[in-house]
TINUMI-452375 format. One line per field, with one value per residue (C-alpha): residue number from 1; residue in three letters; x, y, z. Coordinates in nm, 3 decimals. Example, Ala and Ser with C-alpha at 12.3 -4.5 7.8 and 13.67 -1.06 7.14 Angstrom:
<pts>
n <- 1,2 .
res <- ala,ser .
c1 <- 1.230,1.367 .
c2 <- -0.450,-0.106 .
c3 <- 0.780,0.714 .
</pts>
This chain:
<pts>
n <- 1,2,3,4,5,6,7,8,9,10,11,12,13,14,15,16,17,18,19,20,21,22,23,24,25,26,27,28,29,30,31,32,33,34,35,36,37,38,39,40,41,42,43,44,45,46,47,48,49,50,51,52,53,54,55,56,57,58,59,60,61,62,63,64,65,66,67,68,69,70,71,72,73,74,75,76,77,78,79,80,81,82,83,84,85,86,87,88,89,90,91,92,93,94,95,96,97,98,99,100,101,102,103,104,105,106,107,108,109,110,111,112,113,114,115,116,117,118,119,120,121,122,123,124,125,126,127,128,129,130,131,132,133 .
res <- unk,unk,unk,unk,unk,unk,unk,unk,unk,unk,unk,unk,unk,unk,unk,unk,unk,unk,unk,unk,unk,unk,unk,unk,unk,unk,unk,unk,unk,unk,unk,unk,unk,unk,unk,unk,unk,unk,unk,unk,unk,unk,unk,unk,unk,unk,unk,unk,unk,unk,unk,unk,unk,unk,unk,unk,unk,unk,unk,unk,unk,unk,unk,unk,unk,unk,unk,unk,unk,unk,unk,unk,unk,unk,unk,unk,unk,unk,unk,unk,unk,unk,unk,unk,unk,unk,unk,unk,unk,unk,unk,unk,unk,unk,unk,unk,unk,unk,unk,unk,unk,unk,unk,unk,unk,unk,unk,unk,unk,unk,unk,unk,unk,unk,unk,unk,unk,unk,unk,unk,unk,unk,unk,unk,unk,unk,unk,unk,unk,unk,unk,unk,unk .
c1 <- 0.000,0.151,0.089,0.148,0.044,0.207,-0.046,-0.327,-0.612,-0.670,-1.072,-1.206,-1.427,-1.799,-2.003,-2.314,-2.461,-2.510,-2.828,-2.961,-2.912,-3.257,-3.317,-3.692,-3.915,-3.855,-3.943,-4.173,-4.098,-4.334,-4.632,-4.794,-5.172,-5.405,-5.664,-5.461,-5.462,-5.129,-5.205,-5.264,-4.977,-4.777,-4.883,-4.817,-4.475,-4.415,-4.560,-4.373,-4.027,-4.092,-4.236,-4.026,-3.742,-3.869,-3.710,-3.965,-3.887,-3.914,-4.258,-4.389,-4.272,-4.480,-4.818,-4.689,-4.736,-5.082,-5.193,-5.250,-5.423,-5.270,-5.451,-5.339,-5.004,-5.009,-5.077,-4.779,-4.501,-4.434,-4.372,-4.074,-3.906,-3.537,-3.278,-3.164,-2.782,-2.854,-2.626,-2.549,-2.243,-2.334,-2.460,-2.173,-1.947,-2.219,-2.183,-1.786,-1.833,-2.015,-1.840,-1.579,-1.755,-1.939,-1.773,-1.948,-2.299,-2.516,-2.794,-2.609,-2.487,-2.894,-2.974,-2.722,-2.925,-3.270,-3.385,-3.163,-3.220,-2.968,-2.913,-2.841,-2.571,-2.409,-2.403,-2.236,-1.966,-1.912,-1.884,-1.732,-1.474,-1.369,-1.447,-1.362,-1.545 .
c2 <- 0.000,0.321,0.622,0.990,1.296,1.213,0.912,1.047,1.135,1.491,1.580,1.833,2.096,2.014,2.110,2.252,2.438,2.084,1.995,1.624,1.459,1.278,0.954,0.926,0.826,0.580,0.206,0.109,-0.245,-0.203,0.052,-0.057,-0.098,-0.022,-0.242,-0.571,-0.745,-0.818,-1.189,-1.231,-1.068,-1.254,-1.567,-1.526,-1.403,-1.731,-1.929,-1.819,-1.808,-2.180,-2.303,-2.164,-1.958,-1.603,-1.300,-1.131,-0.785,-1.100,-1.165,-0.791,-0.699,-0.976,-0.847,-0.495,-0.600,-0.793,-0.483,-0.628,-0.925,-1.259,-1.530,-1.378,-1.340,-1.692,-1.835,-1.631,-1.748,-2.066,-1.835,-1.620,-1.853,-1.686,-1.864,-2.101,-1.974,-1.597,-1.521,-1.113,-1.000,-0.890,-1.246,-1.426,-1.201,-1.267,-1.642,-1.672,-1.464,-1.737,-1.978,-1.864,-1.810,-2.134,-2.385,-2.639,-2.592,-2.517,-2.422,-2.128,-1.984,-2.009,-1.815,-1.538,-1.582,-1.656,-1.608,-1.965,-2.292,-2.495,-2.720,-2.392,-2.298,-2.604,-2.519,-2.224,-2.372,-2.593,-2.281,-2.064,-2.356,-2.375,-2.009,-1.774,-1.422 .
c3 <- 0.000,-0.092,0.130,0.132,-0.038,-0.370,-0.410,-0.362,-0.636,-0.716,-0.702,-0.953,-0.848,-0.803,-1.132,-0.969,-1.267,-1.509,-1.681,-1.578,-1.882,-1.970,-2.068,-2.157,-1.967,-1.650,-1.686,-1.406,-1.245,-0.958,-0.818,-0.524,-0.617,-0.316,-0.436,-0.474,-0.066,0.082,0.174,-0.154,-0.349,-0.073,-0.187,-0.567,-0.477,-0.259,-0.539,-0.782,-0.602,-0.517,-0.780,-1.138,-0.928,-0.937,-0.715,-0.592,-0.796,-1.140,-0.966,-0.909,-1.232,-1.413,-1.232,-1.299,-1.704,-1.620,-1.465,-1.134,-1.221,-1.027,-1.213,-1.546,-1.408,-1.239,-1.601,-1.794,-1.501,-1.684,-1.978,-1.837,-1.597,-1.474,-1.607,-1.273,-1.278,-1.303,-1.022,-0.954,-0.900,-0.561,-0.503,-0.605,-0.358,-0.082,-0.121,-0.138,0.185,0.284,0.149,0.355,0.713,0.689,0.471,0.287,0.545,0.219,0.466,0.639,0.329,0.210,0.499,0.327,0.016,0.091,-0.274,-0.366,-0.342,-0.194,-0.512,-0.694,-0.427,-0.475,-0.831,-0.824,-0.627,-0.897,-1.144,-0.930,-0.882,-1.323,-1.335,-1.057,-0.992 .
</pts>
């Protein structure tokens, strides 16, 4: 580690008069919907985590396009089911973490990552293993 005044990183001055540079509009994933109960949103996000693999922002964001409407959503989940490996970045790090604290108990490092089934885990060891982050 190199320390001292010659190695540090000189900051330019703050810009405060810049236009926000705009994209279009925003692309909506969720809105709550007042008229949709919790018990039962709850359920369909449950159900479809368990069942195909959804996160629950996948799950929200598939009502979200069937305008609030859980059987028609319920009906298009077999349709868009996540792709079982699609680890983040942030997930990956999270499970060598893990990895590290807890070894080879696959059931710790799912209580780290609730949203993952302990098969895919093991999995990404495997990967992770060949190809590391």
């Amino acid at each position: 580690m190199r320390i001292g005044p010659e190695y540090q990183a000189s900051i330019p001055p703050l810009e405060t008069n810049r236009r926000a540079v705009s994209r279009g509009p925003a692309l909506v994933i969720w809105k709550p919907y007042s008229k949709l109960p919790e018990q039962k949103l709850m359920k369909f996000i449950e159900y479809s985590r368990t069942k195909y693999g959804y996160r629950e922002e996948q799950s929200l964001g598939l009502l979200v396009c069937h305008r609030y409407n859980i059987d028609d959503a319920n009906k298009d989940l077999v349709n868009f089911v996540p792709y079982p490996d699609d680890w983040t970045q942030l997930e990956k790090q999270t499970f060598e973490i893990g990895f590290q604290e807890h070894g080879k108990d696959f059931h710790k490092i799912k209580m780290m990552l609730p949203d993952k089934s302990v098969n895919n885990i093991i999995k990404v060891l495997l990967s992770l293993e060949e190809n590391p982050i």
